[in-house]
C-alpha positions as CSV (number, residue, x, y, z in Angstrom):
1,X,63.6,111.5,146.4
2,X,60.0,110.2,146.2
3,X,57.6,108.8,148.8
4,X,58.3,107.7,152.2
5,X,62.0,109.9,151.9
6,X,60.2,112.8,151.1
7,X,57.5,112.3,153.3
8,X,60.2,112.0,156.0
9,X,62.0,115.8,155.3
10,X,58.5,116.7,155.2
11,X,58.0,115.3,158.3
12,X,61.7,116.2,160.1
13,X,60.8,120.2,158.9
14,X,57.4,119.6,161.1
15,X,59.2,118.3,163.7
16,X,62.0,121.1,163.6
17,X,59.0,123.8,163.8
18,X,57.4,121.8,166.8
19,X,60.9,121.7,168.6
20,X,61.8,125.6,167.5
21,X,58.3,126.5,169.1
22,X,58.0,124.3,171.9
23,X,54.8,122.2,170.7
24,X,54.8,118.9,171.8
25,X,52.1,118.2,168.2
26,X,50.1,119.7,165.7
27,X,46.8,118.5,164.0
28,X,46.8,119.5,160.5
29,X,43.5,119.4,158.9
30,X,43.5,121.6,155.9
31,X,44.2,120.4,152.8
32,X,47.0,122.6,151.9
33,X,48.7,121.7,155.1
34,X,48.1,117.8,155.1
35,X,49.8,118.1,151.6
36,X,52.7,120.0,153.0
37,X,53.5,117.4,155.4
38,X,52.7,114.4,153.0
39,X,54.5,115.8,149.9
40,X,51.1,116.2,148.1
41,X,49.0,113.6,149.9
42,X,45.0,114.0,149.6
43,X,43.0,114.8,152.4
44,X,39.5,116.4,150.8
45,X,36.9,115.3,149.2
46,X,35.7,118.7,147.8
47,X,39.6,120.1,146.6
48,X,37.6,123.6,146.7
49,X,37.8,123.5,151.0
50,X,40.0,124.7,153.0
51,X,39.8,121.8,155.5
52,X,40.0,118.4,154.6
53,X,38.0,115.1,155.7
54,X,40.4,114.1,158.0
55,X,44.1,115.0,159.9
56,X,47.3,113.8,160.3
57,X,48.9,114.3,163.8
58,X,52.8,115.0,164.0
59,X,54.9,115.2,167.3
60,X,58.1,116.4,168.0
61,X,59.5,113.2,167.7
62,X,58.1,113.4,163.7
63,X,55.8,110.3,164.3
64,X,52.5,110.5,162.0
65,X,49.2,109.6,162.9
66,X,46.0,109.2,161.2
67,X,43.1,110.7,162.5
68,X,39.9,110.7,160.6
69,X,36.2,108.9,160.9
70,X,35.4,105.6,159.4
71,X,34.2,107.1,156.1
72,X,38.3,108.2,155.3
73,X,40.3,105.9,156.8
74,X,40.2,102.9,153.9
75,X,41.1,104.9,151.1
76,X,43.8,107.7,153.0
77,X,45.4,104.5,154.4
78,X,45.4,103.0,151.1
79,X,45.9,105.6,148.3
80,X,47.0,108.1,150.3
81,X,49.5,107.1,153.6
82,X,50.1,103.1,152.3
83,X,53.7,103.7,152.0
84,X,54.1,105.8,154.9
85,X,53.9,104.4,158.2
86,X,51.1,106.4,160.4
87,X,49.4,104.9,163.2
88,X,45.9,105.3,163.0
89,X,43.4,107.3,165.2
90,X,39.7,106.4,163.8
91,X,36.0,107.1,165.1
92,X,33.1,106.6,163.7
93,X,31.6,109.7,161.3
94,X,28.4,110.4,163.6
95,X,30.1,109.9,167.0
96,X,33.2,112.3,167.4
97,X,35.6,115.2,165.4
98,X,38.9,115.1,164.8
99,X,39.7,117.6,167.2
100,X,38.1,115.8,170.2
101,X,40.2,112.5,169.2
102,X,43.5,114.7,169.6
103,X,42.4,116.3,172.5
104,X,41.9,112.7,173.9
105,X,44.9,110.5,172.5
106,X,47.8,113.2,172.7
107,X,48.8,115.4,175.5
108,X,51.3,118.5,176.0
109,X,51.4,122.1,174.3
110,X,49.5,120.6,171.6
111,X,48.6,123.1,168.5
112,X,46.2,122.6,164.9
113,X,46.1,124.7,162.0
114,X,42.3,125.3,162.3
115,X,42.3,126.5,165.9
116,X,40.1,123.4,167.0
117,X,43.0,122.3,169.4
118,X,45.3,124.8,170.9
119,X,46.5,127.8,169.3
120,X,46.2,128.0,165.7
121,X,48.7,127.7,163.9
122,X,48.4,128.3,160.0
123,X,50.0,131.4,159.9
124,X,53.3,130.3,161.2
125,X,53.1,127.0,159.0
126,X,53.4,129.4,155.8
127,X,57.1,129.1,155.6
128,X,56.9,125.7,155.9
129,X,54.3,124.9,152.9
130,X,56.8,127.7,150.8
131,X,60.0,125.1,151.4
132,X,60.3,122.9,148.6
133,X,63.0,120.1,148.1
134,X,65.0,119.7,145.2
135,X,62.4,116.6,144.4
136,X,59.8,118.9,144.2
137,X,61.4,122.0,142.7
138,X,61.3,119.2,139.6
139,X,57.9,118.7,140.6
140,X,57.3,122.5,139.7
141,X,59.1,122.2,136.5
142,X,56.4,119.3,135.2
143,X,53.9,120.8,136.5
144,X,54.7,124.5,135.2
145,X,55.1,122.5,131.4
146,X,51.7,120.8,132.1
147,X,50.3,124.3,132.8
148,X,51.9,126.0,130.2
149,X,50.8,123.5,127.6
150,X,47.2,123.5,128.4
151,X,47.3,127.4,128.7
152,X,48.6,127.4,125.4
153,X,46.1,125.0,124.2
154,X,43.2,127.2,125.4
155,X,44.7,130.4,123.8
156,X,44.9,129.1,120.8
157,X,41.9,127.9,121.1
158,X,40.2,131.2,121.4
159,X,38.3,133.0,119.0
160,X,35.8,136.0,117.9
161,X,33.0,135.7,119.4
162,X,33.4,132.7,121.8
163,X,32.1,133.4,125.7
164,X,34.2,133.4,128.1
165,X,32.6,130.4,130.1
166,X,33.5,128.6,127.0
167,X,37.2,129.9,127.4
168,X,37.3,128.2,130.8
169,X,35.5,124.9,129.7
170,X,38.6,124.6,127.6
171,X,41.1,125.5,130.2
172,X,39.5,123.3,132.6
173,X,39.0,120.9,129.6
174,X,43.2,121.2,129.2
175,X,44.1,120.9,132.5
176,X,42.3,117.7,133.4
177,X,43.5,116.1,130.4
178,X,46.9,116.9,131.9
179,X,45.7,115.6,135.7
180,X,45.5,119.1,136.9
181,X,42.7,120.5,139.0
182,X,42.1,124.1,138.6
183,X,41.2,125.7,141.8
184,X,41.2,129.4,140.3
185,X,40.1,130.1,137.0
186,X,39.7,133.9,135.7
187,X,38.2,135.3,132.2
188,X,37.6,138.4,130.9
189,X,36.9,139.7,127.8
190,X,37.7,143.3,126.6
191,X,36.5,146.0,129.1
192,X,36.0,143.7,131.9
193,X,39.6,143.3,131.8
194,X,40.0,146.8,133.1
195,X,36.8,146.5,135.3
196,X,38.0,143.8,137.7
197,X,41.2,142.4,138.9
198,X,39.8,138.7,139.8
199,X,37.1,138.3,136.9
200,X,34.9,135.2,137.3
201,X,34.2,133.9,133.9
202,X,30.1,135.3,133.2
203,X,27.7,132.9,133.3
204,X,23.8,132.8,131.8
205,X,21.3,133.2,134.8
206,X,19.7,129.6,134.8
207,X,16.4,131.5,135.0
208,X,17.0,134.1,132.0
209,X,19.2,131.8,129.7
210,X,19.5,134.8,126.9
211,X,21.4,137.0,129.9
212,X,24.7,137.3,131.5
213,X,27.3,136.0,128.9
214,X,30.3,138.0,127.8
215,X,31.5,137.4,124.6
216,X,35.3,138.5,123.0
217,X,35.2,141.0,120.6
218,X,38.7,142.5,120.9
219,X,40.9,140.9,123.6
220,X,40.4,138.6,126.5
221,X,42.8,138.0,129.6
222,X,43.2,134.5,130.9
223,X,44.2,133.3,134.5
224,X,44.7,129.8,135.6
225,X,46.1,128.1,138.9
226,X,47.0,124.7,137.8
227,X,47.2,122.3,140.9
228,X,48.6,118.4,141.0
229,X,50.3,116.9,144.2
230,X,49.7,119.4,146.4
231,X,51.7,122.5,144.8
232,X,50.1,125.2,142.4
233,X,51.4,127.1,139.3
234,X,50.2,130.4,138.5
235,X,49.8,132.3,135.0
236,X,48.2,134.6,133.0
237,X,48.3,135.3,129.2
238,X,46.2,138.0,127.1
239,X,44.5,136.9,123.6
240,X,43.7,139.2,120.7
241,X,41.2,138.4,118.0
242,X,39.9,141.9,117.2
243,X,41.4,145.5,117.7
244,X,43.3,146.3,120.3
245,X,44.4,150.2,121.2
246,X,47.8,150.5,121.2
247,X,48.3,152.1,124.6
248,X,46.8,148.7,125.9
249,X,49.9,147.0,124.3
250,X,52.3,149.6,125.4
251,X,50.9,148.8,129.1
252,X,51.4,145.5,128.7
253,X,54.5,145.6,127.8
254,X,55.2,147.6,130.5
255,X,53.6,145.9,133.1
256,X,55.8,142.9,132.0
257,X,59.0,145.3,133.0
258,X,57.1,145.3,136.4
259,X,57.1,141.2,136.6
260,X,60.7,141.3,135.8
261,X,61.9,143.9,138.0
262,X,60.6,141.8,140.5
263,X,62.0,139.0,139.4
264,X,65.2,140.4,139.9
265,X,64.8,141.4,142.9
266,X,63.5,137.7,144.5
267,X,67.3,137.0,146.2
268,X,68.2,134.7,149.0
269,X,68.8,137.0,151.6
270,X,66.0,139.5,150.9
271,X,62.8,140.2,152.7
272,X,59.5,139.9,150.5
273,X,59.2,143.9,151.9
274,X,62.5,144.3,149.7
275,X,60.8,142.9,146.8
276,X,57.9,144.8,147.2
277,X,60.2,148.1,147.6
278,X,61.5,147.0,144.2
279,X,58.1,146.8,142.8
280,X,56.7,150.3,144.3
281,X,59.8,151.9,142.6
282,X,59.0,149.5,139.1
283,X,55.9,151.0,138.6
284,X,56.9,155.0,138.8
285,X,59.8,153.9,136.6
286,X,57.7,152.2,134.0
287,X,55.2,155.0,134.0
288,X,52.3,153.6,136.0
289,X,50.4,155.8,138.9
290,X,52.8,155.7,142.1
291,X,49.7,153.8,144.2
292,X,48.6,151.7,141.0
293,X,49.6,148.6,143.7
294,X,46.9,149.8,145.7
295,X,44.3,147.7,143.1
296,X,45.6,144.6,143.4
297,X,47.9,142.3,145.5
298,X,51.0,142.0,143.7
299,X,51.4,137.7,144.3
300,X,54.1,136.0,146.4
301,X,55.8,132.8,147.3
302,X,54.2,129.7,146.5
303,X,54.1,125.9,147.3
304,X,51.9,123.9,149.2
305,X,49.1,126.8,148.3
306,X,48.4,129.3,145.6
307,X,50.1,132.0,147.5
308,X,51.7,131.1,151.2
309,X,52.2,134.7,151.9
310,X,51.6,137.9,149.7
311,X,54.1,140.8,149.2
312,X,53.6,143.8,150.9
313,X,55.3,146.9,151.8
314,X,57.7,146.3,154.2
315,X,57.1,142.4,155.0
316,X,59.8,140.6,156.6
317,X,59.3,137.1,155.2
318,X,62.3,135.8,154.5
319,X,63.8,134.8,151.5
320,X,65.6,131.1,151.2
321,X,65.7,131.5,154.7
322,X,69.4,129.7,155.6
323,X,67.7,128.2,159.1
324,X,65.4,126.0,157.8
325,X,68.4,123.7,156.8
326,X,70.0,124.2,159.9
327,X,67.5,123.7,161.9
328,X,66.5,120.1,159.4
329,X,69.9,119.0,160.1
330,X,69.7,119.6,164.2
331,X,66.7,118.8,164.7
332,X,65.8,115.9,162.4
333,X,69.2,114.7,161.2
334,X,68.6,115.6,157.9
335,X,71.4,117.5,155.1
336,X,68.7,118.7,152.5
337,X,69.0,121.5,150.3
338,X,66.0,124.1,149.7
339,X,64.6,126.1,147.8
340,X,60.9,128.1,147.2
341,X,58.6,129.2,144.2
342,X,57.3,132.6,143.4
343,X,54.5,133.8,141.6
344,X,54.4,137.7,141.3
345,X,51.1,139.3,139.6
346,X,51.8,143.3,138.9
347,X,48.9,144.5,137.0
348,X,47.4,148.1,135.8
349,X,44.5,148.8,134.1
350,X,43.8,146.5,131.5
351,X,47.0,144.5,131.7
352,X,48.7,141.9,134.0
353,X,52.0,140.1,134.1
354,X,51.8,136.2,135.8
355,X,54.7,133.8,135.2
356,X,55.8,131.0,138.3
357,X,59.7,130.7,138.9
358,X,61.6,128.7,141.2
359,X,64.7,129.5,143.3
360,X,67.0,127.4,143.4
361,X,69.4,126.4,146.2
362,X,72.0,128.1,144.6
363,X,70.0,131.4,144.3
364,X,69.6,130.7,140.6
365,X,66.0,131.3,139.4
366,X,64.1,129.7,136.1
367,X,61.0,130.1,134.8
368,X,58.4,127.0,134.6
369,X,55.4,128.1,133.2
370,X,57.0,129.4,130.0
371,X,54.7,129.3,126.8
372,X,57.6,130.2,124.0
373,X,54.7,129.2,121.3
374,X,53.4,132.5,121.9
375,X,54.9,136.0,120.7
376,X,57.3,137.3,123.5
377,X,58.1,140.4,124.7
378,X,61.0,142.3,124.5
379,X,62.0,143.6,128.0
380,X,65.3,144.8,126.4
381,X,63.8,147.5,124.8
382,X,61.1,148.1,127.7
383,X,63.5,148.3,130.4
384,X,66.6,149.6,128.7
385,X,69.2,146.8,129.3
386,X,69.3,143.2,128.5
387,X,67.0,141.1,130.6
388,X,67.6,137.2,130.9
389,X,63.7,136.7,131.8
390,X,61.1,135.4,129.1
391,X,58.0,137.0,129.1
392,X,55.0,136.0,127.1
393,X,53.1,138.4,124.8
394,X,49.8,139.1,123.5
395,X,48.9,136.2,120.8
396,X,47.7,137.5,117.7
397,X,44.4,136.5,116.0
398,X,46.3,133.6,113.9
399,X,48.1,132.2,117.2
């Protein structure tokens, strides 16, 4: 399934959300949404904002339509839409908006994700951008290797000494060598690990060149979100190249017993308020502070956006949610099989566990950002019982 099929489940899920709702359309104009419905079409020009240069329309009958200014239309219906069939809906760039086009060309309970026309809608299309085909459940397992591989590339990389903005030149470096875009990229080096939970690589002040850089001297925590058609992997992975205190290691290890746990505990069936449950209970059990979750959200499903919802304690987000098929195959005809991504991010105090796994339609779950070059963890001896889930440890200085 490639192309205008997938674009067309993509499509009979939007339609099946209109009809389950009662919209007669919905303008989609961010970037994570347009992707959703296009099976990782490109609707921005900067890939860092949330809303795109231009929309597509969907009714409740799943027709598509282009709407966008003159600027867009030549290349979207080109590069973008040419093998899709989508009326188009253009203006010029200095006389109208999106919004106003919709308002004028489509009528009924009409709804957008921004809130520019009707109710907004984003938050109820989270499920959607979480649903992935079996097409792109393979798209997650390249992707998670292309991610992996230029992770692995900048760990090895890394050295005494080196700053950290250099650490994420070469993970960017990686990534786009591999056709990724990296919308989040995190360094730190030693106690800045401990510091901050999202730390921005440090930077020189343009005006006081000789200020502001962090250099490794002991350890160094690396996070990248690794982004290509539309879907996102997400990982972390911890470097040594000096001396590291061994209750830092035991953490990590630990921590990794946390990722696991809640690994385990991602079933179809469950509520993302189970899984959380799980995790609450992993960290008193692995010897973290009871409200050590408090620091940091602890990740979520994925897809068509770094995180389409977070965990949190008592969240009823589904899990493989068993109508979205039904409601496919009533409403659209369709007799496709489903399944979601997860990214879970427990972390403590100068450690964090990141890994992305799929689920499968069968409830089976694999790993896709693996990086078995590096030293791995043994959650056996952490958690007490044999675990069938690699985890990735700290590389040593000669990794």
């Amino acid at each position: 399934m490639h192309g205008v099929e997938l674009f067309r489940v993509r499509l009979g899920l939007i339609q099946a959300f209109l009809r389950k709702n009662q919209y007669d359309g919905v303008l989609l104009s961010r970037a994570d949404n347009f992707a959703m419905a296009t099976g990782g079409k490109r609707n921005y020009v900067n890939f860092a904002a949330e809303q795109g240069a231009c929309s597509l329309f969907v009714d409740a009958d799943a027709n598509a339509y282009y709407v966008g200014n003159n600027i867009e239309t030549s290349r979207i219906m080109t590069e973008e839409l040419a093998e899709i069939t989508s009326e188009v809906r253009e203006f010029l760039w200095f006389e109208d908006s999106d919004a106003d086009v919709a308002k004028r060309h489509f009528s009924g309970n009409i709804v957008s994700d921004t809130g520019a026309v009707g109710s907004n809608v984003n938050a109820e299309l989270a499920y959607l951008r979480s649903l992935l085909t079996e097409a792109e459940l393979e798209k997650y397992r390249r992707l998670g290797a292309l991610g992996a591989e230029a992770m692995t590339a900048a760990i090895q990389a890394i050295e005494a000494g080196q700053a950290e903005a250099d650490i994420a030149a070469t993970l960017t470096a990686e990534a786009a060598q591999r056709r990724c875009l990296l919308p989040v990229c995190l360094v730190a080096a030693d106690d800045r690990i401990a510091s901050y939970r999202h730390p921005l690589p440090t930077c020189a002040d343009l005006l006081s060149e000789d200020k502001g850089e962090r250099k490794v001297r002991n350890y160094v925590m690396v996070v990248g979100c690794f982004q290509r058609e539309g879907v996102i992997v997400s990982m972390t992975r911890f470097k040594r190249v000096g001396e590291l205190h061994a209750n830092i290691s035991d953490a990590f290890e630990r921590i990794c017993g946390v990722d696991a746990l809640m690994q385990e505990a991602t079933a179809p069936g469950k509520t993302l308020g189970d899984v959380f449950a799980a995790c609450q209970a992993a960290y008193k059990e692995l010897g973290f502070p009871e409200n050590e979750w408090h620091n940091h959200h602890q990740g979520g499903p994925t897809g068509y956006s770094a995180r389409t919802a977070k965990g949190t304690p008592g969240s009823t987000f589904p899990i493989a949610d068993p109508q979205w098929p039904e409601l496919l195959k009533e409403h659209a005809g369709m007799d496709v099989k489903l399944g979601q991504a997860f990214a879970w991010n427990p972390s403590a105090v100068g450690v964090k566990s990141e890994d992305t796994f799929i689920l499968l339609p069968d409830g089976s779950k694999e790993i896709v950002t693996g990086t078995p070059e590096l030293p791995a963890v043994d959650l056996s001896k952490v958690l007490g019982r044999h675990v069938d889930i690699p985890k990735s440890g700290i590389a040593g200085p000669q990794t």
